[in-house]
ChimeraX commands (.cxc) that place a marker at each C-alpha (Angstrom):
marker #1 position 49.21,93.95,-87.69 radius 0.5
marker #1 position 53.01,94.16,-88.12 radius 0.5
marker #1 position 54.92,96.09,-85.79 radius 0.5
marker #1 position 58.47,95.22,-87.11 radius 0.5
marker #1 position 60.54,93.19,-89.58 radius 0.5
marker #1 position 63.79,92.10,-88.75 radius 0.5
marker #1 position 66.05,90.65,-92.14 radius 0.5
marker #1 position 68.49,91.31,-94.20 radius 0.5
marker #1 position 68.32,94.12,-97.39 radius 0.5
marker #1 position 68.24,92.51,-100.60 radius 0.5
marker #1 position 67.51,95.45,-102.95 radius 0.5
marker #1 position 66.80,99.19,-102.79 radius 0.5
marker #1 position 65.48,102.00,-104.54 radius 0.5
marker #1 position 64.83,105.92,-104.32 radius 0.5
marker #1 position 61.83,105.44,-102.00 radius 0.5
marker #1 position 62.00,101.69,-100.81 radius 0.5
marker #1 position 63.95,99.00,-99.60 radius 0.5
marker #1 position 63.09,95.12,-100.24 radius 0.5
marker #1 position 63.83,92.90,-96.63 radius 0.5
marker #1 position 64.59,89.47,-96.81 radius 0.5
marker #1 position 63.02,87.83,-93.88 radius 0.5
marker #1 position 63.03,84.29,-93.83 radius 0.5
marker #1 position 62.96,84.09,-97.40 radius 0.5
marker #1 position 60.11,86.32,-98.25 radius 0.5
marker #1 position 60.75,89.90,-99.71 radius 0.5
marker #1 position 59.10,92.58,-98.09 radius 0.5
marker #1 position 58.67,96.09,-100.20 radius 0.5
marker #1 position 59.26,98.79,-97.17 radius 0.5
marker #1 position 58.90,102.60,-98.30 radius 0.5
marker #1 position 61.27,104.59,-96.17 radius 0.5
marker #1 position 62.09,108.12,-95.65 radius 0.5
marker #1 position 65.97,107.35,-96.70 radius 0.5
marker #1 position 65.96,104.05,-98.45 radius 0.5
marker #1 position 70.29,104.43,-98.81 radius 0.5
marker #1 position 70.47,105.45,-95.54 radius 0.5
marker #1 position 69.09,101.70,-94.17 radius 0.5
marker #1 position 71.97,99.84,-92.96 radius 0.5
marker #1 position 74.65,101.87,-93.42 radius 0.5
marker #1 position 74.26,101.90,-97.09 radius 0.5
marker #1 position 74.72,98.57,-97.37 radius 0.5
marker #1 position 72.78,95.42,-98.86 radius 0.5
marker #1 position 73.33,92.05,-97.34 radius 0.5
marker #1 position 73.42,93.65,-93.80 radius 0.5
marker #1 position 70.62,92.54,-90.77 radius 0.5
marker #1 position 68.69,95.24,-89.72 radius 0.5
marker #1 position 65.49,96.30,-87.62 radius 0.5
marker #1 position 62.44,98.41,-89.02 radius 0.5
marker #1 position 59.47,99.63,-87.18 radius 0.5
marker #1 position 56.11,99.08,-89.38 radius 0.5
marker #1 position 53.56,101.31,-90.35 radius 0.5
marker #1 position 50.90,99.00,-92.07 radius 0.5
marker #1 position 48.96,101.11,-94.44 radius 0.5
marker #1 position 45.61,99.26,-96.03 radius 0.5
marker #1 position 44.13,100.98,-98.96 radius 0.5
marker #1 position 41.61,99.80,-101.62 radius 0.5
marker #1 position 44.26,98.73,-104.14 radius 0.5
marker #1 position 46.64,97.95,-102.18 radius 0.5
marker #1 position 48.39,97.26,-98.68 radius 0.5
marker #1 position 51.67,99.18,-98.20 radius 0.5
marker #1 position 54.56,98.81,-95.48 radius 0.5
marker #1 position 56.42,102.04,-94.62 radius 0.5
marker #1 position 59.50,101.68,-92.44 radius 0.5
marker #1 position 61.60,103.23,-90.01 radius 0.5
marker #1 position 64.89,102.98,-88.03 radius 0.5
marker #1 position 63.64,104.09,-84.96 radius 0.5
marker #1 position 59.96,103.94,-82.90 radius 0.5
marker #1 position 60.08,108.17,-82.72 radius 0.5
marker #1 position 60.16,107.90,-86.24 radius 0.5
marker #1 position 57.59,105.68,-86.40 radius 0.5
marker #1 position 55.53,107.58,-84.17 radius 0.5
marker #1 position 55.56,111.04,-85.68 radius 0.5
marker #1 position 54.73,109.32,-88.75 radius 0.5
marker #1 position 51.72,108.20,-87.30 radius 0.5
marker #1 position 51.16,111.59,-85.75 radius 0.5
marker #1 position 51.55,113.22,-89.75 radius 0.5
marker #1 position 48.97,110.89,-90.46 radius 0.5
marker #1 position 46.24,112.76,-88.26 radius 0.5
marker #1 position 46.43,116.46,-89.49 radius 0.5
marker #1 position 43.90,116.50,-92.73 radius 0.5
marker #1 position 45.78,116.43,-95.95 radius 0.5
marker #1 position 48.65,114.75,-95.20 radius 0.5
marker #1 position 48.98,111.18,-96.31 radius 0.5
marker #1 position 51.80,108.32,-95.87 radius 0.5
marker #1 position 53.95,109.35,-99.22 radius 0.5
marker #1 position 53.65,112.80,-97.88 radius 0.5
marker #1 position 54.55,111.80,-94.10 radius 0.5
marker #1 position 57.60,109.79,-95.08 radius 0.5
marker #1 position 58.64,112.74,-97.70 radius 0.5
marker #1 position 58.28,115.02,-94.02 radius 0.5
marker #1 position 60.23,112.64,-92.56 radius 0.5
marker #1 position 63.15,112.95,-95.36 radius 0.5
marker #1 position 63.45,115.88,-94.41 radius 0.5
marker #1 position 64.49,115.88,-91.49 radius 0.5
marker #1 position 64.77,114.15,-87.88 radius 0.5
marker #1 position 62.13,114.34,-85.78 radius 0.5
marker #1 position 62.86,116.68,-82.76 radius 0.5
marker #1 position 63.73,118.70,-85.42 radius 0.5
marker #1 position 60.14,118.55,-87.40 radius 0.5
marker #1 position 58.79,118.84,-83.98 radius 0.5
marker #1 position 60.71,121.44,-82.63 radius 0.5
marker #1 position 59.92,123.35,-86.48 radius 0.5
marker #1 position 56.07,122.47,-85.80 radius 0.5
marker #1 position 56.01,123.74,-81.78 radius 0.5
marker #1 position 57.82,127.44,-83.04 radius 0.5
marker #1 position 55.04,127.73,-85.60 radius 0.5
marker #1 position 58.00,128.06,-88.23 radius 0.5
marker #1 position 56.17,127.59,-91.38 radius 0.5
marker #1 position 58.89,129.17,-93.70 radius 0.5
marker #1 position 60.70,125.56,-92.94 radius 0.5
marker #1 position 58.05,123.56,-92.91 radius 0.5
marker #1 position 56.40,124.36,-96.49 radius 0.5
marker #1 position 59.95,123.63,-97.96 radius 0.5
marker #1 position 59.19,120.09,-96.96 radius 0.5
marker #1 position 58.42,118.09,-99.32 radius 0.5
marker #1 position 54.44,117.78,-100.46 radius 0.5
marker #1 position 53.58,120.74,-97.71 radius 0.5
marker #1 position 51.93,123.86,-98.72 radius 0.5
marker #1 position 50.56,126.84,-96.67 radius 0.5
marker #1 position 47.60,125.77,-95.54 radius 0.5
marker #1 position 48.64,121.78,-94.73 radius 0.5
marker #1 position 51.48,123.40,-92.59 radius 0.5
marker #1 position 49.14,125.65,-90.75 radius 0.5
marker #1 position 47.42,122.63,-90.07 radius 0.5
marker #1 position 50.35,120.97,-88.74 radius 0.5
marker #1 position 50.68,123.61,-86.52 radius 0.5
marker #1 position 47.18,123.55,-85.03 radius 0.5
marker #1 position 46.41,119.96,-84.91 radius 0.5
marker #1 position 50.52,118.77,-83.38 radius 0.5
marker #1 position 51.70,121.41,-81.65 radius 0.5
marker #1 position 50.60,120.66,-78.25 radius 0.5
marker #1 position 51.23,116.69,-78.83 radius 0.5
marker #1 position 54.88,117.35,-79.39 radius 0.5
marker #1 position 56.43,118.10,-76.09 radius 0.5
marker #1 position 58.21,115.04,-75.83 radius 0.5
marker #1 position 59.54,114.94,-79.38 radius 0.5
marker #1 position 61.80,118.85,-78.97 radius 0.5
marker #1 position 65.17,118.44,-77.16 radius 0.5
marker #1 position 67.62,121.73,-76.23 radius 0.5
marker #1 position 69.70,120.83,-79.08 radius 0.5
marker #1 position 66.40,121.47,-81.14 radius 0.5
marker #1 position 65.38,124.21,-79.88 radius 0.5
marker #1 position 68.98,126.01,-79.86 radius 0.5
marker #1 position 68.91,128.69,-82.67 radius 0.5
marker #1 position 66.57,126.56,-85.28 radius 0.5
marker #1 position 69.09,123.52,-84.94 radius 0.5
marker #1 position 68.37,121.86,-88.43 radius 0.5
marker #1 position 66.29,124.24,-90.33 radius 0.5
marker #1 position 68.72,126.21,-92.25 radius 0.5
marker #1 position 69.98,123.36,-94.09 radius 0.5
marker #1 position 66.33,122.28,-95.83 radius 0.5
marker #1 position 65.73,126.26,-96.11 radius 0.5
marker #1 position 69.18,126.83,-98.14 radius 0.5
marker #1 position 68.32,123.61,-100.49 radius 0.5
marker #1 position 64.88,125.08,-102.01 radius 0.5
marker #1 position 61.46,123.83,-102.24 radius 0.5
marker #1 position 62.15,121.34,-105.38 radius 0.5
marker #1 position 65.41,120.56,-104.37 radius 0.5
marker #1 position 64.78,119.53,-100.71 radius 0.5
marker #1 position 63.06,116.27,-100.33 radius 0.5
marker #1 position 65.93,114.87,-103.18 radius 0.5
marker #1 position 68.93,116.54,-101.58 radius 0.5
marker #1 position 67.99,115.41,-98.46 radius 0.5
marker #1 position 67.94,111.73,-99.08 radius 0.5
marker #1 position 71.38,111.97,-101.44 radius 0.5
marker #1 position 73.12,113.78,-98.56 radius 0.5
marker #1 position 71.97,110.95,-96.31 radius 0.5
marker #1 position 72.94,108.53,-98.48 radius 0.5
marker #1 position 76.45,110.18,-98.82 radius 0.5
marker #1 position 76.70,109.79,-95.13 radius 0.5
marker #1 position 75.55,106.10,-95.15 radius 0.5
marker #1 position 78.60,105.29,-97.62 radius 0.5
marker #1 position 80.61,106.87,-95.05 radius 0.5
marker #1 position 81.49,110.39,-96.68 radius 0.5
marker #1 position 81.97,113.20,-93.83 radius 0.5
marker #1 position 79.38,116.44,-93.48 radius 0.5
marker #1 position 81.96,118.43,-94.75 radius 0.5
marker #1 position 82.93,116.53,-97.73 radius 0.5
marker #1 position 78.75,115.95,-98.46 radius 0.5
marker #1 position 77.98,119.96,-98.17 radius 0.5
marker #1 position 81.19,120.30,-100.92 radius 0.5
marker #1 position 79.37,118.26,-103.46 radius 0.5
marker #1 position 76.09,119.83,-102.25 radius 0.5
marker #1 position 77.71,123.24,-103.09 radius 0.5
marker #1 position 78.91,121.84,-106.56 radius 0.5
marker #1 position 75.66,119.90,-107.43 radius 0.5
marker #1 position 72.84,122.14,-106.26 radius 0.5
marker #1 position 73.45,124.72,-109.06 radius 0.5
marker #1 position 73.14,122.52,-111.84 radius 0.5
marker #1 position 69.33,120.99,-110.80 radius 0.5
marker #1 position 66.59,122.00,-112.63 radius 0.5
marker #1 position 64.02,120.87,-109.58 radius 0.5
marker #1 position 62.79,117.05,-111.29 radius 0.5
marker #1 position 65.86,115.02,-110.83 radius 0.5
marker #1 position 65.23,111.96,-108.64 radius 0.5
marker #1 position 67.19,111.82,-104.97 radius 0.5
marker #1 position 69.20,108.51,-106.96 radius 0.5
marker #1 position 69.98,110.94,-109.46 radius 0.5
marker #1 position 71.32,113.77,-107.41 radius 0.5
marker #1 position 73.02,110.88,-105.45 radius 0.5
marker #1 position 74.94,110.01,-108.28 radius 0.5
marker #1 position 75.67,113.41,-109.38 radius 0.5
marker #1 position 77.19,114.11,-105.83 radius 0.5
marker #1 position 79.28,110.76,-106.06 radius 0.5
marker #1 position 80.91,111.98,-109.34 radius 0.5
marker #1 position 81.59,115.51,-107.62 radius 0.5
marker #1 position 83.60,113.79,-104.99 radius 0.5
marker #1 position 85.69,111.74,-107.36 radius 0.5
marker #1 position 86.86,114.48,-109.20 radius 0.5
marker #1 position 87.45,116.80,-106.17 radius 0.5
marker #1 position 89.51,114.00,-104.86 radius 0.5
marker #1 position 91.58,113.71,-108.28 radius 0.5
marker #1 position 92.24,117.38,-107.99 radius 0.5
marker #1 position 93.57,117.04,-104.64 radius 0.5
marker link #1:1,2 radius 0.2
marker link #1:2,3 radius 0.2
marker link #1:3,4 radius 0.2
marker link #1:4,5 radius 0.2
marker link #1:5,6 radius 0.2
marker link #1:6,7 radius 0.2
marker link #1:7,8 radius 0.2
marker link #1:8,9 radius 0.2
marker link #1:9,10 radius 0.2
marker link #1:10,11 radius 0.2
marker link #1:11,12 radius 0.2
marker link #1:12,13 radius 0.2
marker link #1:13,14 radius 0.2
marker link #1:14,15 radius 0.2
marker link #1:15,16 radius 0.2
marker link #1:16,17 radius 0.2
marker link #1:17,18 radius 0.2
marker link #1:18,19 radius 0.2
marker link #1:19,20 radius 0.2
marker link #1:20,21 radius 0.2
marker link #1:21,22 radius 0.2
marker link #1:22,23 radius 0.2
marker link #1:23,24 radius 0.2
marker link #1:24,25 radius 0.2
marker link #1:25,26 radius 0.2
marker link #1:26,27 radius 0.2
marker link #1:27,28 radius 0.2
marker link #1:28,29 radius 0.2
marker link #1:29,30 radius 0.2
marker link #1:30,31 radius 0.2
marker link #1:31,32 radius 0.2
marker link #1:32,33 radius 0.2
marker link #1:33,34 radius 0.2
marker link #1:34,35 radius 0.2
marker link #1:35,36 radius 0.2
marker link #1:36,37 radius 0.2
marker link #1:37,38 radius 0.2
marker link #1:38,39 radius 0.2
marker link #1:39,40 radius 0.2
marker link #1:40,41 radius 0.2
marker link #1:41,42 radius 0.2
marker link #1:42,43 radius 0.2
marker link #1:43,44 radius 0.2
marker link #1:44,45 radius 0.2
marker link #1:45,46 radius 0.2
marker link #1:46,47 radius 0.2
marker link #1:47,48 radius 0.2
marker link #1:48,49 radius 0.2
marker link #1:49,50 radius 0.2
marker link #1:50,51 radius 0.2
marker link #1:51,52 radius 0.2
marker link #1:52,53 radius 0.2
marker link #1:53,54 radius 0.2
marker link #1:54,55 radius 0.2
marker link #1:55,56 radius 0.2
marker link #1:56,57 radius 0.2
marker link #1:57,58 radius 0.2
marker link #1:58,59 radius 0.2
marker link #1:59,60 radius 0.2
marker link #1:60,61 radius 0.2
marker link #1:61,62 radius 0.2
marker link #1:62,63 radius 0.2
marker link #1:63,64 radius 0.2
marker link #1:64,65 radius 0.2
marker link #1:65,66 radius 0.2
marker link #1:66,67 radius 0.2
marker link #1:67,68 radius 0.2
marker link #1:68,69 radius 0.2
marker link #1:69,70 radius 0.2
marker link #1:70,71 radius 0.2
marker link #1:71,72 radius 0.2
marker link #1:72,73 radius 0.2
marker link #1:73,74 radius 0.2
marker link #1:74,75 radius 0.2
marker link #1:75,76 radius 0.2
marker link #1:76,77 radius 0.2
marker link #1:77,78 radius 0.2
marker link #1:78,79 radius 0.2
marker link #1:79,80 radius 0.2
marker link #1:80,81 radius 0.2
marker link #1:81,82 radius 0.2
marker link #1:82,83 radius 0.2
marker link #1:83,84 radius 0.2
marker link #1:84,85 radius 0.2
marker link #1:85,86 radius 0.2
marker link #1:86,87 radius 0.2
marker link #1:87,88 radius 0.2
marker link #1:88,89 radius 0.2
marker link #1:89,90 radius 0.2
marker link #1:90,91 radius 0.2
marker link #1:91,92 radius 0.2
marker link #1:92,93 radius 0.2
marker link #1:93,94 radius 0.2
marker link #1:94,95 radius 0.2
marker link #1:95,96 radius 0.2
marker link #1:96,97 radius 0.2
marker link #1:97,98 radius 0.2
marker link #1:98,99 radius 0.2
marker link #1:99,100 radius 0.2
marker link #1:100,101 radius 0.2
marker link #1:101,102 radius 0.2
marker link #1:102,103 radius 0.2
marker link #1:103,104 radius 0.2
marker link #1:104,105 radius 0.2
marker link #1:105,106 radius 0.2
marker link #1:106,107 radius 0.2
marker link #1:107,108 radius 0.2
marker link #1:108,109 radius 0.2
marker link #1:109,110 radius 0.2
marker link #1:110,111 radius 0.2
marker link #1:111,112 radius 0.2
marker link #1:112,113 radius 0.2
marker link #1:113,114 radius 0.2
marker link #1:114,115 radius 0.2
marker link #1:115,116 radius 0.2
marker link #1:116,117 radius 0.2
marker link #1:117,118 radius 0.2
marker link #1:118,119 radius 0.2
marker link #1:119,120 radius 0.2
marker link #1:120,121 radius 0.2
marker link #1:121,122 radius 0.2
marker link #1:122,123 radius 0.2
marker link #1:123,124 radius 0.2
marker link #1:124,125 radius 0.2
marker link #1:125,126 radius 0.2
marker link #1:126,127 radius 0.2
marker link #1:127,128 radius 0.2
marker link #1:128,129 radius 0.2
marker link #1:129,130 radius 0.2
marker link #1:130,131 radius 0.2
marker link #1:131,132 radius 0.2
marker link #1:132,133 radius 0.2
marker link #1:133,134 radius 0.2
marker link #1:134,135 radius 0.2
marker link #1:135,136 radius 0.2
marker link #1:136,137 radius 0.2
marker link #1:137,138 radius 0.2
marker link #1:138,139 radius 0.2
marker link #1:139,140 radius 0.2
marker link #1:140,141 radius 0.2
marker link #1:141,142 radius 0.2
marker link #1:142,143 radius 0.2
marker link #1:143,144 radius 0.2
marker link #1:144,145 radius 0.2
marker link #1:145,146 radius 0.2
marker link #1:146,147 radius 0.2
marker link #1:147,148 radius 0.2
marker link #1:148,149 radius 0.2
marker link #1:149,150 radius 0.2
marker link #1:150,151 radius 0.2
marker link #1:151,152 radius 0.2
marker link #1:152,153 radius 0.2
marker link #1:153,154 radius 0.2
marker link #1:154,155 radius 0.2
marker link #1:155,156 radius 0.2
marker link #1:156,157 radius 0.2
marker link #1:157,158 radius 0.2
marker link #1:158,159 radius 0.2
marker link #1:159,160 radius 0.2
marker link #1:160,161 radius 0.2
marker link #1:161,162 radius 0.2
marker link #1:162,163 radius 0.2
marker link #1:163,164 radius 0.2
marker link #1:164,165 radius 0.2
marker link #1:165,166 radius 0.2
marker link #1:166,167 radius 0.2
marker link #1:167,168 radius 0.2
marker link #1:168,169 radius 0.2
marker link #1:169,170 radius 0.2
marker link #1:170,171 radius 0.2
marker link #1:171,172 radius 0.2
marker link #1:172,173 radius 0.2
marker link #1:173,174 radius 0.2
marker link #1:174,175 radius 0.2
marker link #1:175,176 radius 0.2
marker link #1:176,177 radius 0.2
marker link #1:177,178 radius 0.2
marker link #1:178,179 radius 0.2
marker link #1:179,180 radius 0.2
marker link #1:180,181 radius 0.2
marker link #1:181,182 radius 0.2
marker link #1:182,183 radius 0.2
marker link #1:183,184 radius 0.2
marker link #1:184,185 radius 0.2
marker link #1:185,186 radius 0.2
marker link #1:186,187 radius 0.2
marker link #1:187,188 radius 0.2
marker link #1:188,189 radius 0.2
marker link #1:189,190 radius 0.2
marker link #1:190,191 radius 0.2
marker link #1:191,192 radius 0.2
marker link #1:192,193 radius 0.2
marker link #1:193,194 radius 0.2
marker link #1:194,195 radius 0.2
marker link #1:195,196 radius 0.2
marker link #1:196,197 radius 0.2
marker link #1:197,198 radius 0.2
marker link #1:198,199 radius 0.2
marker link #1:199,200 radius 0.2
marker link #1:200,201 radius 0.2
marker link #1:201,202 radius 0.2
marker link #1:202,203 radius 0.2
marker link #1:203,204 radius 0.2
marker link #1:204,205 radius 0.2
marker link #1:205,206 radius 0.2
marker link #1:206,207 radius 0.2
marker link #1:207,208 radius 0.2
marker link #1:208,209 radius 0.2
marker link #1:209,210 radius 0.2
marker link #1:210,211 radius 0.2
marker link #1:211,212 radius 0.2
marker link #1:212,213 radius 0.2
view
C-alpha cells in the first residue's frame, strides 16, 4: 500500500501529474493537477496516496494534504460516487467547505459539483453528514463561506473553472485579477471546453487587460 510519494514533477496534464521519484514516473490523478507545486515542474513536493485497484488497472490519486486525502476516502463510501467523481468533488472545492456544504444539507451547491446529481447528493447527505464534524471550521460555516463562487460558475462550467482559477493562482495571479478573467471568459464557454482550455483562455484575458492598462 502507498501512503505517499515524495519527488519532483516532471510533467502534467488536465487531471494528472507525473512524479519523478528516484527515477521512476508515477501517473498521480489530482483534483488540481496546475495547482501541485506552485505551478511549477522541476519543484520537490509531497502527495498523500489513494491506491485505487481495479480490474484493468491500478490508479494513484493524489493530494496536498491528509484532509484531502481523507474526505476522498470518505466520497468513496456513499453509493455512486467513484474516485474520478471524488477528485472532480474535490476540484471543487476545499474540504471544510464540501463538508460544511454536506452538514447544512445544501444540495443546490453540491449538485453543481462536478459528476453529482440529485439523488448522489442526497446520499451524501445521509451517509457523511454526521462523520463530518471535524472537517467544518467557523470560517465555513460563516454565511456559506465558499459556495457562491461554484454556484455563480454553472453546472458545466464548474469542475473546469475551478481548476483554471486554481491554476491562475498557482502561477501567482491575485483573486482579483483571476475573477477579472473569470468575468471575461465565462461568457464565451459553451460547457465542453477542458479546465487546460479555459486555463489558457483566462491567460490570454490577462495579457490583453494588462496591455490595455
Amino acid at each position: 500500500m502507498i501512503d505517499f510519494l515524495r519527488g519532483t514533477v516532471a510533467h502534467r496534464e488536465t487531471e494528472y501529474v507525473v512524479l519523478d521519484v528516484h527515477g521512476v514516473g508515477y501517473r498521480v490523478f489530482c483534483a488540481n493537477p496546475y495547482a501541485v507545486g506552485a505551478g511549477k515542474d522541476g519543484v520537490e513536493v509531497t502527495l498523500y496516496i489513494h491506491y485505487h485497484v481495479r480490474e484493468d488497472a491500478h490508479l494513484l490519486f493524489g493530494f496536498s494534504s491528509r484532509e484531502e486525502q481523507s474526505l476522498f476516502r470518505l466520497l468513496l463510501d456513499v453509493n455512486g460516487i467513484g474516485p474520478k467523481v471524488a477528485i472532480g468533488v474535490l476540484a471543487g472545492g476545499r474540504p471544510e467547505v464540501i463538508a460544511t456544504a454536506i452538514r447544512q444539507e445544501n444540495l443546490s451547491f453540491l449538485t453543481k459539483l462536478p459528476g453529482i446529481g440529485k439523488k448522489t447528493a442526497q446520499r451524501m447527505v445521509l451517509d457523511l453528514k454526521d462523520k463530518l464534524g471535524a472537517w467544518t471550521s467557523a470560517e465555513a460555516e460563516g454565511a456559506g463561506f465558499g459556495l457562491p463562487e461554484i454556484a455563480a460558475a454553472g453546472p458545466a462550467a464548474s469542475g473546469a473553472w475551478a481548476e483554471a482559477k486554481a491554476a491562475l493562482l498557482a502561477l501567482g495571479y491575485t483573486e482579483a485579477e483571476a475573477d477579472r478573467a473569470g468575468q471575461t471568459v465565462k461568457p464565451k464557454l459553451k460547457g465542453d471546453e477542458t479546465a487546460d482550455a479555459v486555463t489558457k483562455l483566462a491567460l490570454q484575458a490577462l495579457f490583453q487587460q494588462s496591455l490595455m492598462k
